[in-house]
C-alpha positions in Angstrom: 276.3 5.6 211.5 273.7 8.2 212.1 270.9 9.2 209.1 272.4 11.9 207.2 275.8 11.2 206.9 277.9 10.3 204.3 278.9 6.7 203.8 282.8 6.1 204.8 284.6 4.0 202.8 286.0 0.6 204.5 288.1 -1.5 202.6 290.0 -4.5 204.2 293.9 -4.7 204.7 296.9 -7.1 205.8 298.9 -5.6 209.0 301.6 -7.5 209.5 301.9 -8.6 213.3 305.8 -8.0 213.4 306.5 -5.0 211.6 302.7 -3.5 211.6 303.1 -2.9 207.6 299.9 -2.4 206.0 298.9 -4.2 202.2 296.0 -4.3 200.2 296.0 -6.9 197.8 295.0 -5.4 194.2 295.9 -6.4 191.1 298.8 -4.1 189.8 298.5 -2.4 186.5 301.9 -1.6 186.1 301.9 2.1 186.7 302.0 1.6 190.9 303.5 4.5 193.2 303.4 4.3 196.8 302.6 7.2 199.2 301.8 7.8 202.4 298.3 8.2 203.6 297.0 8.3 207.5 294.8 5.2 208.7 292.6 5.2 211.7 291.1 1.8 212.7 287.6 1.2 212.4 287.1 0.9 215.7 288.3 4.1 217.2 286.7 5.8 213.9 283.3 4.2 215.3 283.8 5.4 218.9 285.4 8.9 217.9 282.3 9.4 216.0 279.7 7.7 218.5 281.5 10.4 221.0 280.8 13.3 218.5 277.4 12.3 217.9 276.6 12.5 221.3 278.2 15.9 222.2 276.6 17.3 219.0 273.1 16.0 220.0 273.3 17.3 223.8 274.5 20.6 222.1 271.9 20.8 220.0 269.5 20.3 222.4 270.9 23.0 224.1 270.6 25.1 221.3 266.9 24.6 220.0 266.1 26.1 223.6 268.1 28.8 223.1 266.3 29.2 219.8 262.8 28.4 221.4 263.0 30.9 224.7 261.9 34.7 224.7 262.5 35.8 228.6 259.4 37.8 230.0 260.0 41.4 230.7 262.7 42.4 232.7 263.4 38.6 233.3 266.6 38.1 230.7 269.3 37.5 233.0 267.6 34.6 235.4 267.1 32.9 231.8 270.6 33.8 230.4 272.0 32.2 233.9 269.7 29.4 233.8 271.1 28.6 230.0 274.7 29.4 231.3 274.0 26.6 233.8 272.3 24.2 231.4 275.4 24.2 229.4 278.0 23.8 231.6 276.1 21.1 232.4 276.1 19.8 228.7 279.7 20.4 228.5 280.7 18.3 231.6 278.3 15.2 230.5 279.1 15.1 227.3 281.8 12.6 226.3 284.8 14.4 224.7 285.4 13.7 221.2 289.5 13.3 221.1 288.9 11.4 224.9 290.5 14.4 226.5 288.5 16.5 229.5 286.5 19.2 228.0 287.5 23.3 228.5 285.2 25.5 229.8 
C-alpha cells in the first residue's frame, strides 16, 4: 500500500468450498447478532487499488503541469491543445479502476 494511506483492516475467515459461507471463529459473548456486511477479497482489493494508484499518479502528473505552465502571449490555445492531448493520452494508458474501458 502506498505512503499515506490508511492501514485496511485484514482479518482471516473460513469459506466453505460448497456453499461459499463465510465464519470467523471468535469467542461468543453471548450477546451475538448476525448481519450482513459486503466482502471483497484481498486480492481484487490489492489490484483495484494498485489500478487506482496508477490512474491517480498519471493524473496527477498531468495536473502539476497544468499547475506549472503559464502560455506566452497570445500562445494559450497551442498549450491548451497540447494539454488536451496529453490527457487523452493519460486517460487511454491508464488502467481503469472498476476493469472497464475508460469514457472520454
Amino acid at each position: 500500500m502506498a505512503a499515506g494511506n490508511e492501514a485496511v483492516e485484514r482479518v482471516t475467515v473460513w469459506e466453505c468450498i460448497g456453499c461459499g459461507k463465510i465464519e470467523m471463529l471468535r469467542p461468543c459473548i453471548g450477546v451475538c447478532k448476525d448481519y450482513k456486511v459486503d466482502l471483497v477479497y484481498a486480492g481484487q482489493h490489492d489490484a483495484a487499488l494498485a489500478r487506482a494508484e496508477a490512474r491517480a499518479a498519471a493524473l496527477e502528473r498531468l495536473v502539476r503541469r497544468l499547475a506549472g505552465i503559464t502560455p506566452r502571449a497570445g500562445q494559450w490555445e497551442p498549450s491548451y491543445r497540447a494539454l488536451q492531448a496529453e490527457a487523452r493520452q493519460a486517460l487511454r494508458s491508464a488502467p481503469p479502476i472498476t476493469g472497464s474501458a475508460p469514457k472520454e
